[in-house]
N, C-alpha and C positions, 0 to 999 in steps of 0.2 A: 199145591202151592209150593213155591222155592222160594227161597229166603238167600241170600247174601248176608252174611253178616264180618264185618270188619271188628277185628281186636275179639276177636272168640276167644282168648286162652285167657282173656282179662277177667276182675273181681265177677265185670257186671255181664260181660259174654259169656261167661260158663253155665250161668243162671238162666241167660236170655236160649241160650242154645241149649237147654233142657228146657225150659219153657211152652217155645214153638214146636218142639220136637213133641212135647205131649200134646199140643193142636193138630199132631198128623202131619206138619211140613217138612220137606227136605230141606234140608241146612250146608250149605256148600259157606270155605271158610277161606280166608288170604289170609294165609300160614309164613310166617317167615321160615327160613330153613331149619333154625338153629330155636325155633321156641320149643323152650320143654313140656308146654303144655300139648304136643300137637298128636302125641300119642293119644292122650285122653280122650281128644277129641274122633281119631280114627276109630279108638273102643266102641265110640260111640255112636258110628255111623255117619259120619258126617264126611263129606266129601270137599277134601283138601288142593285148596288150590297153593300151589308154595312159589312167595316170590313178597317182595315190597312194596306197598302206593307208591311209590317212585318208579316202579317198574311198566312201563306204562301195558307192554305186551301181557305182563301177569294180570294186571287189571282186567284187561280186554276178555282175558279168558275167565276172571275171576266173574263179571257181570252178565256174561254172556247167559239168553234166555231166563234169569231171574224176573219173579213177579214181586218182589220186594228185595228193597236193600236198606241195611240197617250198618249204619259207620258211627260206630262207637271208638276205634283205634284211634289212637294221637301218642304223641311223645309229649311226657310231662317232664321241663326242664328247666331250674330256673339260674342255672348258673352262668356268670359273665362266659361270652363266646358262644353261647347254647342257640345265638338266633338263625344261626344256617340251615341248622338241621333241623330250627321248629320250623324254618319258613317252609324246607324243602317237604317233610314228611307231613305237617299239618295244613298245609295252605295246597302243596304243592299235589299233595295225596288228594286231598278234596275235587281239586281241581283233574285230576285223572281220574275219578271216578265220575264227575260229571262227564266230562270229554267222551268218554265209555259210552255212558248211556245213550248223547245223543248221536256219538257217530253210528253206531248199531240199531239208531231209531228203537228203542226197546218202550217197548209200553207200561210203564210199572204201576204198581197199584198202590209204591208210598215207596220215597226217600228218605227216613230218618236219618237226621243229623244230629250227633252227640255234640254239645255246647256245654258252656259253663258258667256259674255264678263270676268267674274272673271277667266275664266281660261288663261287669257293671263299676269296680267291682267290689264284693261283700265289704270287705272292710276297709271299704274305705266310700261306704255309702252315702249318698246326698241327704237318703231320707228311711226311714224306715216304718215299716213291712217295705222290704223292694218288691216294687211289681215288675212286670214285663214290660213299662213306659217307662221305667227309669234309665236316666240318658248312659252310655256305654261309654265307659272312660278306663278302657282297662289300664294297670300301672305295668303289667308284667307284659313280656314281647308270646308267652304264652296265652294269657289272657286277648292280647291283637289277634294273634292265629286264628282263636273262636269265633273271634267277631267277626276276622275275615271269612270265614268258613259258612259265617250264618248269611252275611252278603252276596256269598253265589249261590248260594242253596236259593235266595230268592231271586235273585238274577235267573238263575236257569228254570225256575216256576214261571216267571215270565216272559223271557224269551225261547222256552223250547215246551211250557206245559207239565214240569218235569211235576210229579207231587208231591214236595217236600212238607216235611213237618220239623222242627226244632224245639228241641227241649232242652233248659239252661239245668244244668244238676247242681243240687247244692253238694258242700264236701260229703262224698258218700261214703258210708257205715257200712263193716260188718260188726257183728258180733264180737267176735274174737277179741277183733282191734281195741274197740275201748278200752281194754284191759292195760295195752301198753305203752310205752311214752314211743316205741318208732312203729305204731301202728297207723294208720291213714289217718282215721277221726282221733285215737286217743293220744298221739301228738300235740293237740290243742290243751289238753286237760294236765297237762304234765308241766315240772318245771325247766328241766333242759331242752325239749324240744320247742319248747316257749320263750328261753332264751335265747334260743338261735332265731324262732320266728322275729323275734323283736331287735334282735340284729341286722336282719336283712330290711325290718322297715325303718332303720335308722333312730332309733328307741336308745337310745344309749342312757336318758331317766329311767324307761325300764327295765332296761338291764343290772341297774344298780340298784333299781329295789331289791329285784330280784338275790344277786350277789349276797347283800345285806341282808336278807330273809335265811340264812344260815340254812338252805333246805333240806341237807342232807344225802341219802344215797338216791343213785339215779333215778330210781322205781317212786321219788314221793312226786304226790299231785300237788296242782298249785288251786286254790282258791282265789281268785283273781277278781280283786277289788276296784272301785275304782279311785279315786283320793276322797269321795264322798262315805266311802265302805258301799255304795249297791255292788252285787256280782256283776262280773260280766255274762253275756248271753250268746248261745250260738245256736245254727239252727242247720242240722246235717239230714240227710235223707237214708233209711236203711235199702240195703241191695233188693230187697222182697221188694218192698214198697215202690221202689225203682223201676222194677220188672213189670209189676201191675201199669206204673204210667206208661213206660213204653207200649206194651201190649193195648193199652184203651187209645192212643195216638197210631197204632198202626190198623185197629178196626174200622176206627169212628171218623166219616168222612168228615167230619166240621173243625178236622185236625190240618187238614191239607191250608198250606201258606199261613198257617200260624204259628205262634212262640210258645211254649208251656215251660214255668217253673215247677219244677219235681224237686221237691224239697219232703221234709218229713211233717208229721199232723200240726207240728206246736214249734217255736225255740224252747231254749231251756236254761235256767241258771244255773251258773258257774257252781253254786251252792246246794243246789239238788243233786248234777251230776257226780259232785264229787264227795258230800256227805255221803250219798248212796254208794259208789266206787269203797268208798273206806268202809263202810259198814260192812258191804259183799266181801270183802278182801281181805281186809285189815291193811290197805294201804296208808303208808303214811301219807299224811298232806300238810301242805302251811300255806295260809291264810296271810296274800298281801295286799295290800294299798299300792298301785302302780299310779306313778304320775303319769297324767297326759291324758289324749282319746281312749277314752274304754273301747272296749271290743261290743258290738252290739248288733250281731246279727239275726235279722227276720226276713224269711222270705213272705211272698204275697204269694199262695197258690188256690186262690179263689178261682182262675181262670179254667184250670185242671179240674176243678173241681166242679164247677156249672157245666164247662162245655163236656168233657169227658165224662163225667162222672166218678173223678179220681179221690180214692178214699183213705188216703196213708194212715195207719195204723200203731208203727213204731215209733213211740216217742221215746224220751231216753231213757226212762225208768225199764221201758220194755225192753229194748237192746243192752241195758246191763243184765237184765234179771237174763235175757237169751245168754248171754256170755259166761253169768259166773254159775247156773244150773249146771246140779253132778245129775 
């Protein structure tokens, strides 16, 4: 079996391409020139294709003779000016990797496509547990890319037979990360990284909570309240956890033209995650009352879970205790 896999030097491609590689597959990877990861990868056995999804000839070589392809790569960018380069590499990249497959008539045995909870999106949800029916309104021109990404993935299941599957990720976890305020997940937990998040959604009440919460040095967490005092909730998925849903959507035929949220067992409060953080750590934290919409995300992954048999494991208490273990 050959596998394809796009953004192999990423959190969740390094996992993924030690993974399949313990099922016995070869692993062939669309390497940019200049990614540092791309040694590791040769260490490893993997056979490196070098060049961009914009390239279209690199693609062509990249999909060639593949019995699966797995496109986890995208540019994650949310800053004014950022939409050329998301349209060209995320939308535009999708798009040449389908092109690929059918002009080479290739017969694959599964197209995964990497998606995201921004295409719904999390917060700024209609209803919650979000399911896989919840209408797609994403706010970020990132968030559009996915959704356009997930309408050719079925566009080309039904007009060319292609076997796609789609999985929405919620914000994914490692370990390490929760520990610090510019880490992926523990950015949310923190209070400057939260300042800035509530700057970009135009929060400017909570940013002067926050201000007036006297928080201290960079490192303290915020306990984030709502004007009622409940915490806020979020609901991240760990890279293990991650690995497993892919791996059950690239087995399990009742995966073909459908959506899975791969999210983690449970959400979590604001007040769990970060009582425990300070306990593990001795991080500082302060405890605010933010006006406005609270933070309240839940995903729905019933679906993953009947049809796949997808069993997530890491809830938060598990991925601190992984992180702060000597």
């Amino acid at each position: 079996m050959t596998t394809l896999i796009t953004g192999a030097t990423g959190r969740v491609g390094r996992e993924l391409v030690r993974s399949r590689q313990a099922m016995g597959e070869s692993i062939r990877a669309l390497v940019l020139p200049d990614d540092p990861g791309r040694a590791d990868l040769e260490k490893a056995g993997v056979e490196i294709i070098v060049g961009s999804l914009t390239d279209k000839d690199a693609v062509a070589k990249a999909v060639a003779d593949m019995d699966i392809i797995v496109h986890l790569a995208a540019v994650m960018l949310w800053e004014p000016g950022a939409d050329q380069e998301l349209f060209s590499q995320n939308i535009g990249g999708a798009f040449n990797l389908f092109d690929a497959v059918v002009s080479q008539g290739l017969k694959l045995k599964r197209f995964f496509i990497a998606s995201s909870d921004e295409v719904y999106p999390s917060l700024k949800a209609l209803y919650t547990p979000i399911d896989e029916r919840h209408p797609q309104n994403p706010y970020s021109f990132y968030g559009l890319t996915k959704e356009v990404d997930e309408r050719l993935a079925f566009f080309y299941h039904r007009a060319h037979g292609i076997p796609v599957t789609v999985a929405r990720f919620a914000l994914i976890a490692r370990s390490e990360e929760i520990t610090r305020p510019d880490g992926w997940s523990g950015r949310f937990l923190f209070v400057e990284p939260m300042r800035g998040l509530f700057n970009a959604l135009g929060r400017p009440d909570a940013v002067a909570a926050l201000d007036a919460a006297d928080a201290g040095p960079g490192d303290t967490l915020l306990l984030a309240l709502d004007p009622d005092g409940v915490p806020y909730e979020f609901h991240i998925v760990d890279v293990i956890d991650l690995i497993e849903g892919i791996n059950l959507m690239l087995a399990n035929p009742s995966a073909v033209a459908e959506v899975f949220n791969l999210s983690g067992p449970s959400p979590f409060s604001y007040r769990v995650a970060v009582e425990t953080l300070h306990k593990a750590l001795d991080l500082p934290f302060v405890e605010v009352r933010i006006p406005g919409p609270a933070i309240r995300i839940s995903h729905e992954i019933a679906k993953a879970k009947s049809i796949l048999g997808y069993k997530p494991v890491y809830d938060i208490q598990r991925i601190i205790a992984e992180a702060t273990k000597t």
